[in-house]
C-alpha positions as CSV (number, residue, x, y, z in Angstrom):
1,X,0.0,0.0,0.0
2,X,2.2,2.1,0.7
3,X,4.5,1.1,-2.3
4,X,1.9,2.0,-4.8
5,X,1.6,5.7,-2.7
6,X,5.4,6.5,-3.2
7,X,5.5,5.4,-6.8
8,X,2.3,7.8,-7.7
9,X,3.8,10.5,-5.9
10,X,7.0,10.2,-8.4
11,X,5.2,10.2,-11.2
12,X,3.5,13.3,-10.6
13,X,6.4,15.2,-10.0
14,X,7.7,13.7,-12.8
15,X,5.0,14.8,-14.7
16,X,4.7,18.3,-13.3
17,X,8.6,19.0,-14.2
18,X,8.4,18.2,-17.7
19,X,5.6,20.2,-18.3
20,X,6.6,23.5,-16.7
21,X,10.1,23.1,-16.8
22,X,11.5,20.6,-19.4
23,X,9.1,21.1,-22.6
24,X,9.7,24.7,-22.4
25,X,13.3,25.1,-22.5
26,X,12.7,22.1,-25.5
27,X,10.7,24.8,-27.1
28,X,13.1,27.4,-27.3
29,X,16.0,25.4,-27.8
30,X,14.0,24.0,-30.9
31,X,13.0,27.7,-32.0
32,X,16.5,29.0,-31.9
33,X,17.5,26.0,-33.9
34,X,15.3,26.9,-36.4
35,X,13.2,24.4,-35.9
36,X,9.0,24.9,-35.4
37,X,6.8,21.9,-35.4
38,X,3.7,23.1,-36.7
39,X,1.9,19.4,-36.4
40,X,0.6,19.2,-32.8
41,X,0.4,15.4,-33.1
42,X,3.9,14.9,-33.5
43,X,4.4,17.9,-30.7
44,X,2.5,15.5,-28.4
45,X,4.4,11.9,-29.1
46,X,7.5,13.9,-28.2
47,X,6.0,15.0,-24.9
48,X,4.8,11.4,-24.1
49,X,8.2,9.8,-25.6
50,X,9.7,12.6,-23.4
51,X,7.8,11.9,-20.0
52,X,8.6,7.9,-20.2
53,X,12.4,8.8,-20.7
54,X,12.5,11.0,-17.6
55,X,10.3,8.2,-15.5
56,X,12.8,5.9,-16.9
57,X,15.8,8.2,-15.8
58,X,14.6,8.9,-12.2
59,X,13.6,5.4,-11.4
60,X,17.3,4.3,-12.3
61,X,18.7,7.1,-10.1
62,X,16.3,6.2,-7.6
63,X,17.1,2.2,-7.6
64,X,20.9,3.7,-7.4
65,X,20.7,5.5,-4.5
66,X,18.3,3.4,-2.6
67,X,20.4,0.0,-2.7
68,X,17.9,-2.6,-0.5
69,X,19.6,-6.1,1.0
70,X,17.3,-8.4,1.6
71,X,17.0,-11.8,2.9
72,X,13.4,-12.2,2.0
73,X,11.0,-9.9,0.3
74,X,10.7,-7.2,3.0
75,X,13.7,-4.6,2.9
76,X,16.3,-4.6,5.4
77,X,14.8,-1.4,7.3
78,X,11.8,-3.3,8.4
79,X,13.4,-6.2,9.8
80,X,15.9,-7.1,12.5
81,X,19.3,-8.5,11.3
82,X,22.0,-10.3,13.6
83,X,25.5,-10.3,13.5
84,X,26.9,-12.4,16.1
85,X,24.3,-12.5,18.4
86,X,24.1,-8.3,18.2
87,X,21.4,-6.8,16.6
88,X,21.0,-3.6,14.4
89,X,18.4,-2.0,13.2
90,X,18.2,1.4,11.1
91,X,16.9,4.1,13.0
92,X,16.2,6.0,10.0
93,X,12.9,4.6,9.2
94,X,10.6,5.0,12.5
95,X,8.3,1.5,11.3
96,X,7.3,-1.0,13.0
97,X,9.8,-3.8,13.0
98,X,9.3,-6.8,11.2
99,X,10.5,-10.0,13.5
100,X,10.9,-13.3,12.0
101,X,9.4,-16.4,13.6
102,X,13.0,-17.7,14.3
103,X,13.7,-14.5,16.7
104,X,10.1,-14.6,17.8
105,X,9.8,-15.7,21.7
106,X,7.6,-18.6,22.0
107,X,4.1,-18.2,23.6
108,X,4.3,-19.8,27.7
109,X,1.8,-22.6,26.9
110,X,-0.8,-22.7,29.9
111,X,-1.1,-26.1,31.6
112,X,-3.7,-26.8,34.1
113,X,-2.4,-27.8,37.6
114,X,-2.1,-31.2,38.4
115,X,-5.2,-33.1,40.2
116,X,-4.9,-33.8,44.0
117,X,-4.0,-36.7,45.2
118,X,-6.4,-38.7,47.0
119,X,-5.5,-39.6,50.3
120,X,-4.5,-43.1,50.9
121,X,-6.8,-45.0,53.0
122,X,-6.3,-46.6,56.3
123,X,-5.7,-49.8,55.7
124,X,-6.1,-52.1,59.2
125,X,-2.9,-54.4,60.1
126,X,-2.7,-58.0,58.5
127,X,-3.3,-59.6,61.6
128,X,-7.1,-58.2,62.0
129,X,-8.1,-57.6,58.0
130,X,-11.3,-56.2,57.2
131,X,-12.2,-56.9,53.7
132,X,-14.9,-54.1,53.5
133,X,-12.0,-51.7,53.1
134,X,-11.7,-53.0,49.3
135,X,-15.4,-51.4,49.1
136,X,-15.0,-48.6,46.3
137,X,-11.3,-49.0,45.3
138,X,-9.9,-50.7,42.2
139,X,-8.2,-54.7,42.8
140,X,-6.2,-55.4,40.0
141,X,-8.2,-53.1,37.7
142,X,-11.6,-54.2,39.2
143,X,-13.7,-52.0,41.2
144,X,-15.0,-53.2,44.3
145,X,-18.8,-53.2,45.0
146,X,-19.6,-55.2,48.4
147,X,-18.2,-58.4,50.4
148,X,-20.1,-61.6,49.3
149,X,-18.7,-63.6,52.2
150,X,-15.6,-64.6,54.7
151,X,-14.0,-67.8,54.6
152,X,-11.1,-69.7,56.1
153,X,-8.9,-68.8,53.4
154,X,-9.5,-66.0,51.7
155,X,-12.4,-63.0,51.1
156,X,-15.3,-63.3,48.3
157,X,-15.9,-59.8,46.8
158,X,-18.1,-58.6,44.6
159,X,-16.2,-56.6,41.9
160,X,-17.6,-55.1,38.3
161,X,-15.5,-54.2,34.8
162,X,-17.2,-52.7,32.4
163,X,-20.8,-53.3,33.4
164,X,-20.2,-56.7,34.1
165,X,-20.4,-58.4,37.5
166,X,-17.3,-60.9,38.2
167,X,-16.9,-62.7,42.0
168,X,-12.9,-62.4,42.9
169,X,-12.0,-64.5,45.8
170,X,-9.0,-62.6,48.1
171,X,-6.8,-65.3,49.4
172,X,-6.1,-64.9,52.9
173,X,-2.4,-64.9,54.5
174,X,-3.6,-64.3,58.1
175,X,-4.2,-67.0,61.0
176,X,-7.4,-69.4,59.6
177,X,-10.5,-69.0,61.9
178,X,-10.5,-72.1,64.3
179,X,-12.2,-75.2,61.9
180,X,-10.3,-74.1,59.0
181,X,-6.2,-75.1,58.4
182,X,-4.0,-73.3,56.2
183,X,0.0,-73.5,55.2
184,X,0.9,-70.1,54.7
185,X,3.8,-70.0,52.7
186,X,4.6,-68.6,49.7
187,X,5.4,-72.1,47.8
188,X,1.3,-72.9,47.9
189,X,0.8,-69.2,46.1
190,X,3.9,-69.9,43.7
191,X,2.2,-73.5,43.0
192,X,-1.3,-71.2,42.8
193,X,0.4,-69.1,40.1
194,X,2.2,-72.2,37.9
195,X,-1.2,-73.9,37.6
196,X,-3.6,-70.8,36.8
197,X,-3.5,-71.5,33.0
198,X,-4.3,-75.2,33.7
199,X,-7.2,-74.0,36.3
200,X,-8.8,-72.1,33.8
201,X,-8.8,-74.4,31.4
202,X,-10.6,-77.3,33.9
203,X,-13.1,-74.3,34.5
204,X,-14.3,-74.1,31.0
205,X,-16.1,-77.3,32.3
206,X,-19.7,-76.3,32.6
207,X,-20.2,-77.7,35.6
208,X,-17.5,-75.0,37.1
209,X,-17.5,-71.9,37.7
210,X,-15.6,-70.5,35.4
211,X,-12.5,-68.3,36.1
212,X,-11.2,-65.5,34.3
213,X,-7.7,-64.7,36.0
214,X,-5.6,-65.2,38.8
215,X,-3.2,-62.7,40.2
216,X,-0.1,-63.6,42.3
217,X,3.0,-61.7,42.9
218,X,5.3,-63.6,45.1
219,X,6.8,-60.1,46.3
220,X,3.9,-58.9,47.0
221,X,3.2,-62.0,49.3
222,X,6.3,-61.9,51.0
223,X,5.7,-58.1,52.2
224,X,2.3,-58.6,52.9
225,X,4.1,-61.8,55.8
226,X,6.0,-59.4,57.0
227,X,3.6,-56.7,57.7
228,X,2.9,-54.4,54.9
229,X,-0.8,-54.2,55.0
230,X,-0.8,-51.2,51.7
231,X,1.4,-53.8,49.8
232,X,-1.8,-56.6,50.6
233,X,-4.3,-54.1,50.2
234,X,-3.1,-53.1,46.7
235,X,-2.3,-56.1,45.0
236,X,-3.4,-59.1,46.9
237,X,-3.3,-62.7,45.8
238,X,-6.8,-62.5,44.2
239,X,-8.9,-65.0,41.8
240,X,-11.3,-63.3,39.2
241,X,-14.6,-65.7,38.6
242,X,-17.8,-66.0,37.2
243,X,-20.6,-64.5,39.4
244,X,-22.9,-66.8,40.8
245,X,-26.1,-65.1,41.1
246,X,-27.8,-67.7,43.2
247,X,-25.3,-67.5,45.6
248,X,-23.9,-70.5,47.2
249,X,-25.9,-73.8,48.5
250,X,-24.8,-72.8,51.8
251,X,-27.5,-70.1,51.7
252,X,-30.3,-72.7,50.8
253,X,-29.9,-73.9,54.6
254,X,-31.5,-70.8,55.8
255,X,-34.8,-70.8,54.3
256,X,-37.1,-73.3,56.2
257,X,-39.6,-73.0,53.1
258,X,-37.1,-75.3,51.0
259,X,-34.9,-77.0,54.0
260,X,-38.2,-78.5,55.5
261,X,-40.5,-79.2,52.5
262,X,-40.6,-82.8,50.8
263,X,-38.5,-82.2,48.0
264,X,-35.2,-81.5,50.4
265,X,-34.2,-84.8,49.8
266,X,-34.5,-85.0,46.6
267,X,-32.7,-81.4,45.8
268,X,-30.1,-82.7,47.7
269,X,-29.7,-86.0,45.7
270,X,-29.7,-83.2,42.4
271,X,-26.7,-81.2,44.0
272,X,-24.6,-84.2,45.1
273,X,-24.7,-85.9,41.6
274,X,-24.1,-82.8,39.8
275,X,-20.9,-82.1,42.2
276,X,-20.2,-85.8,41.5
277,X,-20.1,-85.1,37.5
278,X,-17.5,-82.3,38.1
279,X,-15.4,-84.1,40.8
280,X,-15.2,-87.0,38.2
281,X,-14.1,-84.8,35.4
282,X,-11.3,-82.9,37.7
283,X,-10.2,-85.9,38.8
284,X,-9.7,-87.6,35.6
285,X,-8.0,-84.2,34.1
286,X,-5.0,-85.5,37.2
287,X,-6.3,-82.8,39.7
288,X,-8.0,-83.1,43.4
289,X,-10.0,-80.5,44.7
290,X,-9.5,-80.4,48.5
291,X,-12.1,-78.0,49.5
292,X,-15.3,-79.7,48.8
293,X,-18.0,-78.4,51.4
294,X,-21.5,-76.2,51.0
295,X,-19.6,-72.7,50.8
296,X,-17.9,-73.5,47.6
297,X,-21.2,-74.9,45.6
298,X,-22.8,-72.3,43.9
299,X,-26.1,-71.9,41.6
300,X,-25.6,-69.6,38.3
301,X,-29.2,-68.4,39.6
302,X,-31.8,-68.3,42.2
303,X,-33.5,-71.5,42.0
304,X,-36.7,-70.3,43.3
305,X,-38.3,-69.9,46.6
306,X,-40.1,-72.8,47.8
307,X,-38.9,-76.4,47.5
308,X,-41.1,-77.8,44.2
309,X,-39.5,-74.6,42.3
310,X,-36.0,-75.7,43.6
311,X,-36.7,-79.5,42.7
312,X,-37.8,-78.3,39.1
313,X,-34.9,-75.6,38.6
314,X,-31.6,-76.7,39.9
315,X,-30.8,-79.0,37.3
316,X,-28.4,-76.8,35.5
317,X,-27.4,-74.4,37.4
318,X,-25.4,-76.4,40.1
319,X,-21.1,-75.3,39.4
320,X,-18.7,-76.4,41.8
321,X,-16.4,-73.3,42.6
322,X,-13.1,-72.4,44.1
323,X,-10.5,-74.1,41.9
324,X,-7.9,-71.9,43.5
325,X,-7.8,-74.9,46.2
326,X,-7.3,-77.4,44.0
327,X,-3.8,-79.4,43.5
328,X,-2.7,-82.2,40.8
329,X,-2.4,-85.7,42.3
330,X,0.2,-86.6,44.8
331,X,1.1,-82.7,44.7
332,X,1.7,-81.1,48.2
333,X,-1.7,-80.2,50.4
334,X,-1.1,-76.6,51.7
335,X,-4.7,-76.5,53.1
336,X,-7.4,-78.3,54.8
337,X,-10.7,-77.8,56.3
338,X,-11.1,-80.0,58.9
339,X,-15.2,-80.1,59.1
340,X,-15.2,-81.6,55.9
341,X,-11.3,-83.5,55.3
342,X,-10.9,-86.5,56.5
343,X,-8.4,-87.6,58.9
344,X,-6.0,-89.4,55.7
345,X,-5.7,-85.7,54.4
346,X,-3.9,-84.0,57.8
347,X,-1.7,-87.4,57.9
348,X,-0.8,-86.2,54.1
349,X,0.0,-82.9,55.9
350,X,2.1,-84.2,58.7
351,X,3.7,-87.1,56.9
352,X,4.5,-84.8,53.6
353,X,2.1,-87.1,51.3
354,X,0.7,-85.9,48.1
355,X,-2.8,-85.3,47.7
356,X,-5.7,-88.4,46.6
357,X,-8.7,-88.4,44.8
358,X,-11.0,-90.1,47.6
359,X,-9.9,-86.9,49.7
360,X,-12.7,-85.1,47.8
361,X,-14.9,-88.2,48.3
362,X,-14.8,-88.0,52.2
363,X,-16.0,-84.3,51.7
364,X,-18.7,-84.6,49.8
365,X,-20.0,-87.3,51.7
366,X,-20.0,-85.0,54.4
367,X,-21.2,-82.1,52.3
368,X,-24.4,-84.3,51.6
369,X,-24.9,-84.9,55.4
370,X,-24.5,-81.5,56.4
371,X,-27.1,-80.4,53.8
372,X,-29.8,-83.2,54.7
373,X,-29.3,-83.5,58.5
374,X,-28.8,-79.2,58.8
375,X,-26.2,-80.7,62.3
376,X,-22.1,-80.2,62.0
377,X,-21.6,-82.8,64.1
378,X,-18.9,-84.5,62.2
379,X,-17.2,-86.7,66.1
380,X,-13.8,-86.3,64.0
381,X,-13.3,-82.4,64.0
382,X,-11.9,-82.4,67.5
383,X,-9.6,-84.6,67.2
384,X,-8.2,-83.3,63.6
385,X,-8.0,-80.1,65.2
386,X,-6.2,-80.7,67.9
387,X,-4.1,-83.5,65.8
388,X,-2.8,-80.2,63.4
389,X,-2.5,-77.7,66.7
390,X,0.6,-80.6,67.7
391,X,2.2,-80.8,64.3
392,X,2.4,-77.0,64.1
393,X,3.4,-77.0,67.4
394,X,6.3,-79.7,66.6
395,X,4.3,-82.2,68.7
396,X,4.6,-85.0,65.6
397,X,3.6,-88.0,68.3
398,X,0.6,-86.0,69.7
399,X,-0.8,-85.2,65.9
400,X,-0.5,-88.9,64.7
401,X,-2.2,-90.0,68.0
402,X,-5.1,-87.4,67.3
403,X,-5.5,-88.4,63.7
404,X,-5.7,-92.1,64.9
405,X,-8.3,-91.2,67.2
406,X,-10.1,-89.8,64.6
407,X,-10.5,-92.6,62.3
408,X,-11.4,-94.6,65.0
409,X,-14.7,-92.8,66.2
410,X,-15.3,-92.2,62.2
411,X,-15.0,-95.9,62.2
412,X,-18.0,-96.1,64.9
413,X,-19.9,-93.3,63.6
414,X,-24.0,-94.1,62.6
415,X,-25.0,-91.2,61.0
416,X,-28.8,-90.0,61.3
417,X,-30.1,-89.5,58.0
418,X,-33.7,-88.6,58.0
419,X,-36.3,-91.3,56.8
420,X,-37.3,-89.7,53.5
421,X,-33.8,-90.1,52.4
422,X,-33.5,-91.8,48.7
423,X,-31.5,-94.6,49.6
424,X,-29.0,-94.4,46.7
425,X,-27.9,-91.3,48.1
426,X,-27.6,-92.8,51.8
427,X,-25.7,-95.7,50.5
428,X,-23.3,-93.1,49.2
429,X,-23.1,-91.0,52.2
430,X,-22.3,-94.1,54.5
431,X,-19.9,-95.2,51.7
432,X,-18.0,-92.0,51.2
433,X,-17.2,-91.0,55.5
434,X,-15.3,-94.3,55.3
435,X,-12.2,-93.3,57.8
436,X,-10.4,-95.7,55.1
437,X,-10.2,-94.5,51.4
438,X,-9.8,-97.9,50.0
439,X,-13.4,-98.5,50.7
440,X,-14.5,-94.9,49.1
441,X,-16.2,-94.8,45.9
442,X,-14.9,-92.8,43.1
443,X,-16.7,-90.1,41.7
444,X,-18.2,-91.7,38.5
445,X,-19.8,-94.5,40.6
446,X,-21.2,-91.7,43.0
447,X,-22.6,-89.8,39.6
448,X,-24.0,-92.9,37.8
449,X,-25.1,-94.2,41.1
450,X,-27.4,-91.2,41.7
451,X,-28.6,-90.8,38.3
């Protein structure tokens, strides 16, 4: 803009100085020459041819005195130029200065502060957990919604991921609740973690519930034993499975609608065989459960809330649960619950032996007395009790005396089963709480015997 200004303005004074000044003193010079041009045509091509010379003339002068060094199309007065690190610019020209991007100061970028932290919360000491303080946080990338249920050996959350409901069991590495044995030692986690892919695999069986992960770090485990309850609370020993809707059987026992109506029996035959099915597959896959009892039987829904709609629903919808326990055969037994072993699994424990099929037999005959008789009066706790309160104690005598014991008053034991009771199933019950696992049954004759 203001290029095309400055080049108008020389043109019209151009202009003016040929007319007044130059084409006159042409005149006279051409009149004393002799010379008069009586055409005024030609006169005015000579002005014209006249004026372009003398545009033609000044422009040249102009561009000499003017000389303009430029690194880009803007003259050297409207920029700033460097020479080692100084600067110049012409003070000549009062313009605003042009600044290259190169020499422009970058714009202070505006970045929101960082969010609080939240507090950490206070976590109780290993020795007196509470699982409700998983309520609300994240385990292993799953939030925590509520505490299904406390065990022996670990905690039963309920935990969601992505809209969907999973049940992760916590495994314990405090003291067991008296009734309840458990080796803590990291070995039975390592053993845990080494089998997880096989576990998962046996799961896919549909008459288990099904599992999805299992999480062990055996640093995490050996902090946790020596105290750190943030390094438990943050990554525990956990195993993500299916949720169970229905709950466990174990929950059946407290409605009298079902527990006391005629089909009982008969519901309980359903759940024993189904159990049977899945022991028989586990066990021919070259695994043994070890845990069998009501707590870890689950239904994939509510069966229905008197006993005809139980009797007509829980077909297919009976999954044995907690594979976590479960070893391969003749493997090492880290744990035992002594309402529902029998006596041959804590001698495997004090004697080092490796775990046996009819070990599961013994505890689901048990399971199926417990469910028809509603009594936990199984004579051979005590004793197994107080036979694995001497081995821990170094007492070896003392724990092989109480186990003996034990399989003597089994041996003497006449269990009450109530009169409606099918008698397949109380052939298998009286079968199966044999102190000697010779004389057990194996889980295929306890399914087709029941079917």
């Amino acid at each position: 803009m203001h290029e095309s200004k400055r080049v108008f303005k020389d043109i019209l004074i151009i202009f003016l100085i040929f007319t007044f000044l130059i084409y006159p003193i042409l005149g006279l010079i051409l009149l004393a020459g002799g010379i008069f041009i009586f055409n005024f045509g030609v006169y005015f091509i000579l002005l014209i041819l006249s004026e372009i010379i003398g545009i033609l003339i000044i422009s040249s002068l102009k561009k000499k005195r003017r000389k303009v060094y430029t690194l880009n199309p803007i003259p050297y007065y409207t920029q700033r130029i460097s020479f080692k690190r100084k600067h110049y610019r012409p003070h000549r020209h009062k313009r605003k200065h042009y600044r290259s991007p190169k020499y422009s100061k970058p714009k202070k970028q505006y970045s929101p502060p960082p969010p609080p932290k939240s507090p950490s919360p206070s976590v109780p000491p290993i020795s007196n957990w509470d699982p409700n303080v998983w309520v609300g946080n994240e385990i292993h990338g799953y939030k925590v919604e509520s505490v299904i249920g406390t065990g022996g050996n670990g905690y039963v959350l309920k935990v969601s991921l992505g809209g969907t409901y999973y049940a992760m069991k916590v495994l314990s590495i405090t003291p067991p609740q008296s009734g309840t044995v458990t080796m803590i030692a990291t070995s039975g986690f390592d053993q845990l973690f080494n089998e997880s892919e096989n576990l998962k695999r046996l799961s896919q069986n549909p008459n288990f519930v099904r599992i999805y992960g299992i999480y062990v770090d055996s640093n995490i485990i050996r902090q946790a034993l020596k105290g750190d309850s943030m390094a438990y609370f943050k990554n525990p020993p956990a195993i993500v499975m299916e949720f169970m809707e229905g709950g466990s059987v174990d929950k059946l026992l407290n409605d009298r609608n079902i527990v006391y109506s005629n089909y009982w029996p008969l519901i309980v035959k359903k759940i024993i065989k189904q159990v049977a099915f899945a022991l028989d597959y586990l066990h021919s896959q070259g695994y043994v459960h070890l845990d069998i009892k009501p707590q870890n039987i689950f239904l994939l829904r509510n069966p229905g809330y008197s006993g005809y709609e139980v009797y007509n629903n829980i077909d297919k919808i009976v999954k044995l649960g907690d594979l976590g326990s479960a070893v391969r055969i003749g493997g090492r037994i880290e744990q035992a619950t002594t309402a529902y072993c029998p006596p041959d699994q804590i001698e495997a424990v004090i004697f080092g032996r490796g775990a046996d099929p009819k070990m599961d037999i013994f505890a689901l005959g048990i399971t199926a007395y417990v469910l028809l008789t509603l009594r936990r009066d199984n004579p051979a706790i005590v004793y197994l009790d107080q036979a694995f309160d001497s081995f821990v104690n170094g007492n070896i005598n003392d724990a092989i005396s109480f186990v003996n014991q034990a399989k003597q008053v089994l041996a003497t034991w006449r269990p009450m089963l109530p009169s409606n009771t099918p008698p397949d199933l109380q052939q298998i019950i009286l079968r199966s709480i044999n102190p000697y696992p010779q004389y057990r049954p194996t889980a295929r004759e306890i399914a087709y015997g029941l079917s």
